[in-house]
N, CA and C atoms as a LAMMPS dump frame, in Angstrom:
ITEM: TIMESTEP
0
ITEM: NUMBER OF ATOMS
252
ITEM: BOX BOUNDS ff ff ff
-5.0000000000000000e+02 5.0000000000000000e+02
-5.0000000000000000e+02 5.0000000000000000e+02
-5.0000000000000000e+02 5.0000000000000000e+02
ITEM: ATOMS id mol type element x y z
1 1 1 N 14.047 -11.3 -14.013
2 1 2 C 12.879 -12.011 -13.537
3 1 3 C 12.117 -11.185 -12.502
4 2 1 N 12.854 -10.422 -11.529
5 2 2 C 12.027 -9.681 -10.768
6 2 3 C 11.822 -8.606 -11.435
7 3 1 N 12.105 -7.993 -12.159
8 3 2 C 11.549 -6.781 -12.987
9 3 3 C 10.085 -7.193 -13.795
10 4 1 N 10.263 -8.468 -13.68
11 4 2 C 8.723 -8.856 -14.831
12 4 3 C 7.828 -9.598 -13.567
13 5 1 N 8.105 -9.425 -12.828
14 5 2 C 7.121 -9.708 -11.27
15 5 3 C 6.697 -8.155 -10.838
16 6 1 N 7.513 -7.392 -10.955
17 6 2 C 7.73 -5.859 -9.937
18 6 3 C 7.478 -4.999 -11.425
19 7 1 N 7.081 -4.912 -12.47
20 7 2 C 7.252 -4.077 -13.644
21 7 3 C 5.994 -3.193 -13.083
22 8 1 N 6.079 -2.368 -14.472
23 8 2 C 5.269 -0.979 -14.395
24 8 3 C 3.66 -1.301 -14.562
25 9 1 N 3.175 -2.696 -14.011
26 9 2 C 1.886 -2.989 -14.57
27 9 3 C 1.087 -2.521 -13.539
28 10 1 N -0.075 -2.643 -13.607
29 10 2 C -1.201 -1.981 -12.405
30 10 3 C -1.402 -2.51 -11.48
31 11 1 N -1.044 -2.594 -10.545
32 11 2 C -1.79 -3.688 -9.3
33 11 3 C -3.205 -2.711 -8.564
34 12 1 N -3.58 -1.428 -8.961
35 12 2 C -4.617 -1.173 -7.755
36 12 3 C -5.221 -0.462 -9.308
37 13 1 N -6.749 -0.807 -9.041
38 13 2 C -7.907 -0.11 -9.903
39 13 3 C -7.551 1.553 -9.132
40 14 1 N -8.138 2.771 -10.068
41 14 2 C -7.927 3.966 -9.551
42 14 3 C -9.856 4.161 -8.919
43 15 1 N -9.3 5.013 -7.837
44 15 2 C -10.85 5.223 -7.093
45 15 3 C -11.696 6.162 -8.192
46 16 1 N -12.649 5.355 -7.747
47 16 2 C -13.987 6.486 -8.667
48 16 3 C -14.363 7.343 -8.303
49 17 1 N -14.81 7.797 -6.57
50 17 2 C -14.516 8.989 -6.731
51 17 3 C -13.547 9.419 -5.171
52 18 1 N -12.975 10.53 -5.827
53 18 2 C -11.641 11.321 -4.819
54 18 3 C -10.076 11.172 -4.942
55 19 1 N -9.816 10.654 -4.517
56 19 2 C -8.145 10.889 -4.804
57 19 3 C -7.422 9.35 -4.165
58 20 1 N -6.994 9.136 -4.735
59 20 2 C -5.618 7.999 -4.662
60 20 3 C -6.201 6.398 -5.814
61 21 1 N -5.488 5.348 -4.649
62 21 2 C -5.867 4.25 -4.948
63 21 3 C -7.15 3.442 -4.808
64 22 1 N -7.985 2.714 -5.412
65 22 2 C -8.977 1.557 -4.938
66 22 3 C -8.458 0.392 -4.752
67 23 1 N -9.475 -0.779 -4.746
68 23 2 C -8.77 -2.403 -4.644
69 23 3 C -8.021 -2.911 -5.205
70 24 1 N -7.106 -3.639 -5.198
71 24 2 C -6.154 -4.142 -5.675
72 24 3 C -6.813 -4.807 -7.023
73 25 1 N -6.128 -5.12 -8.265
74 25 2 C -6.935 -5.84 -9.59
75 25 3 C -5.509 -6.959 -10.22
76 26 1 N -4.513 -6.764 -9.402
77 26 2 C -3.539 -8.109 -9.413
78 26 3 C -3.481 -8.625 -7.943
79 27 1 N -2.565 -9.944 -8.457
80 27 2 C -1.961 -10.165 -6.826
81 27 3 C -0.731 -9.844 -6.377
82 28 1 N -0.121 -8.962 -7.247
83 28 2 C 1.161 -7.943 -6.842
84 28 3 C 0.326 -6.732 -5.711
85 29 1 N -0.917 -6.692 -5.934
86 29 2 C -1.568 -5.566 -5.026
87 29 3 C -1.947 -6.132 -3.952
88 30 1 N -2.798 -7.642 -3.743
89 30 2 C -3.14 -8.219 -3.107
90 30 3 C -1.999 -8.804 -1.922
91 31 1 N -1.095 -9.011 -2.342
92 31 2 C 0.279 -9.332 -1.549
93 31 3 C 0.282 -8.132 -1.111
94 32 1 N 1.032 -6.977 -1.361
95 32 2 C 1.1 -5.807 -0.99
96 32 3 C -0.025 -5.242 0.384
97 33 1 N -1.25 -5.305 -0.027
98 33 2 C -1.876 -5.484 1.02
99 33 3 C -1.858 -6.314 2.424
100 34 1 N -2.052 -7.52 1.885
101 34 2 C -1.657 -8.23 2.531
102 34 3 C -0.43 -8.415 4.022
103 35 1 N 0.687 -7.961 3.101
104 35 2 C 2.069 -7.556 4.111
105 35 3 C 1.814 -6.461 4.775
106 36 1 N 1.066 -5.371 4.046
107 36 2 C 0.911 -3.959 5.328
108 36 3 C 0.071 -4.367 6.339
109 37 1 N -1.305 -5.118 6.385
110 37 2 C -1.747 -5.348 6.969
111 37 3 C -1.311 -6.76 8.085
112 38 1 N -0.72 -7.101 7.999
113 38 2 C 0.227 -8.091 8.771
114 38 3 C 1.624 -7.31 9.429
115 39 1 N 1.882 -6.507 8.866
116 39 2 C 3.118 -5.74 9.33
117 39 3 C 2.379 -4.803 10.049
118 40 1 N 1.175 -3.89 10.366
119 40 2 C 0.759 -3.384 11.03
120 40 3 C -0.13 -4.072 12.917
121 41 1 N -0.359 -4.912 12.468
122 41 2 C -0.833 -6.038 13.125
123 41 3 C 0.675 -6.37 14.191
124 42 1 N 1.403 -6.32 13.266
125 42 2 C 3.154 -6.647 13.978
126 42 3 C 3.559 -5.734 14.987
127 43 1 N 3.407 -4.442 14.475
128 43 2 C 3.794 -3.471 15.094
129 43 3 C 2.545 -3.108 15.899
130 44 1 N 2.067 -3.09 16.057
131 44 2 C 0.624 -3.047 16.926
132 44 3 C 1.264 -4.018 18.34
133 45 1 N 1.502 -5.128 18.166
134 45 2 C 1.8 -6.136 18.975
135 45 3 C 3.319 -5.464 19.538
136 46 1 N 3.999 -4.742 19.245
137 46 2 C 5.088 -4.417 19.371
138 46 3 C 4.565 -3.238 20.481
139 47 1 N 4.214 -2.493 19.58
140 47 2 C 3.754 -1.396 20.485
141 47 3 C 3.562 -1.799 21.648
142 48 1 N 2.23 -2.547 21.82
143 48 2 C 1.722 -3.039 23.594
144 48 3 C 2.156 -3.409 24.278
145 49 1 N 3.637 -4.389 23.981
146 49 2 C 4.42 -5.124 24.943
147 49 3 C 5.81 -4.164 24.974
148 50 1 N 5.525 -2.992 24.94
149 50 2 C 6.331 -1.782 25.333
150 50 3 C 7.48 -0.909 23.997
151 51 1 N 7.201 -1.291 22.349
152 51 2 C 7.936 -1.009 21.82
153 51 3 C 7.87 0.041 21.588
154 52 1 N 7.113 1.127 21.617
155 52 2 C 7.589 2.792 21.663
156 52 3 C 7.582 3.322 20.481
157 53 1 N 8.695 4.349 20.011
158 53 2 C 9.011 4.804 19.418
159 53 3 C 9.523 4.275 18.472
160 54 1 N 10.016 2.734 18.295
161 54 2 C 10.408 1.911 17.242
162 54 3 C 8.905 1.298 16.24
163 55 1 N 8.577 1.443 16.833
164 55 2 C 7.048 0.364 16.378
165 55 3 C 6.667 1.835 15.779
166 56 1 N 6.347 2.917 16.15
167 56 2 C 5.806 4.004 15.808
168 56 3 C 6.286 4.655 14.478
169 57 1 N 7.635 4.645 14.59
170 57 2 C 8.624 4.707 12.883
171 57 3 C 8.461 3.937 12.686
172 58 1 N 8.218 2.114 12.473
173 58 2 C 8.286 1.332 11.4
174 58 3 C 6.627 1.648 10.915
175 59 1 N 5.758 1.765 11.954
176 59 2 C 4.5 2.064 11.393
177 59 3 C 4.502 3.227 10.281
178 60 1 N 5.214 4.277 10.296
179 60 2 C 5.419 5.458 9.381
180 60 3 C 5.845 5.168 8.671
181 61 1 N 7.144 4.215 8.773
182 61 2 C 7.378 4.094 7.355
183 61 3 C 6.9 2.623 6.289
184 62 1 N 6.144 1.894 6.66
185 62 2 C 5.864 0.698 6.251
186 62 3 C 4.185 1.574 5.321
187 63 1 N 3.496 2.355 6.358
188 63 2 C 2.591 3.28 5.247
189 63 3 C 3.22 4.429 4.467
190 64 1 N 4.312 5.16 4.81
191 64 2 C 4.513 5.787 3.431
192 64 3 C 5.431 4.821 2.283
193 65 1 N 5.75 3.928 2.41
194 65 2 C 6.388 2.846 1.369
195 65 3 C 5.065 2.369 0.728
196 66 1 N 3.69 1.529 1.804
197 66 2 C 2.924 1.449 0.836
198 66 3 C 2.059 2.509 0.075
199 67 1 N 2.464 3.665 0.262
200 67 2 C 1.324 4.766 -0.369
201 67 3 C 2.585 5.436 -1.561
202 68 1 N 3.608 4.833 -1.858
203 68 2 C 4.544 5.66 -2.829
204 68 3 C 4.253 3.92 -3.795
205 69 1 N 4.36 3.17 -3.452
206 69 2 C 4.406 2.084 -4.302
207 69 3 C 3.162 1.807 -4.98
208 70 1 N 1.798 2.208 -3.993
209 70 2 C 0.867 1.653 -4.7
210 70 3 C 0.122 3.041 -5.498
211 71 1 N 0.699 4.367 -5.324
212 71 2 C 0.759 5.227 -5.94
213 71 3 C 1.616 5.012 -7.325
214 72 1 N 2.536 4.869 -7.479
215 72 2 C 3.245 4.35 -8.748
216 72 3 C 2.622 2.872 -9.529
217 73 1 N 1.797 2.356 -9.117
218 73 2 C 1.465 1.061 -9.489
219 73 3 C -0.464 1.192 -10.018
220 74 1 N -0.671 2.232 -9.711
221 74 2 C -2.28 2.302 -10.125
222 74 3 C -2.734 2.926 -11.204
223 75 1 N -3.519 2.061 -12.213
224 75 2 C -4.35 2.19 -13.051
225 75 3 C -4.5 3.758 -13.588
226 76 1 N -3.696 4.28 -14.37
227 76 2 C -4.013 5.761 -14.643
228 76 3 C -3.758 6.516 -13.571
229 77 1 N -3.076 6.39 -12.696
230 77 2 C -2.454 7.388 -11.405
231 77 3 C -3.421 7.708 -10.472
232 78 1 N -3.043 8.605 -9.916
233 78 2 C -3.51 9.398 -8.674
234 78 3 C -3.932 10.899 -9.461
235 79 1 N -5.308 10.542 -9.301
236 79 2 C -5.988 11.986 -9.693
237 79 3 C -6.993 12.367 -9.099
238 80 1 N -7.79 13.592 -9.078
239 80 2 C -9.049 13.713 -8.238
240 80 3 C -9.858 13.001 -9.35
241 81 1 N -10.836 12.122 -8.987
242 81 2 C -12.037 11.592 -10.232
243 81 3 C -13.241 11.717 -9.165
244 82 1 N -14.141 12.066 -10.214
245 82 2 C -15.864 12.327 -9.66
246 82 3 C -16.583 11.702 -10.133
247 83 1 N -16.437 10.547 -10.599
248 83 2 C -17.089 9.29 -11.122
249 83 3 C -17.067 9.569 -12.418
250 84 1 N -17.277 7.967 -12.635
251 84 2 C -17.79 8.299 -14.389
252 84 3 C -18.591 6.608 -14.75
């Protein structure tokens, strides 16, 4: 059941032009978004009330998790495109 929630389908349109991902075109992408941007927001709040160097690695790694996932999850990959 989670393999057919989490499968190999597209959650992010590919950018038109330059390199990586565009907007999300499921709500497997839209969630995804969603949580980084709430988990950054988290750690932001962490940070100010003195969290340091912890807040600073979860920030690193909460964006390279979302840039390997939504790299594996987009519409014809990660390529340079110059419109079309």
């Amino acid at each position: 059941m989670l393999h057919e929630l989490l499968g190999d389908t597209a959650w992010f349109a590919p950018k038109r032009f330059g390199y990586g991902a565009g907007w999300p075109i499921a709500w497997q992408g839209w969630a995804l978004l969603a949580s980084y941007i709430a988990a950054m927001i988290g750690m932001a709040q962490l940070l100010e009330n003195g969290g340091g160097i912890m807040a600073i690695g979860a920030m690193i790694l909460a964006t390279v998790l979302v840039i390997l996932v939504s790299k594996r999850h987009t519409q014809g990959g990660w390529r340079w495109r110059w419109g079309e």
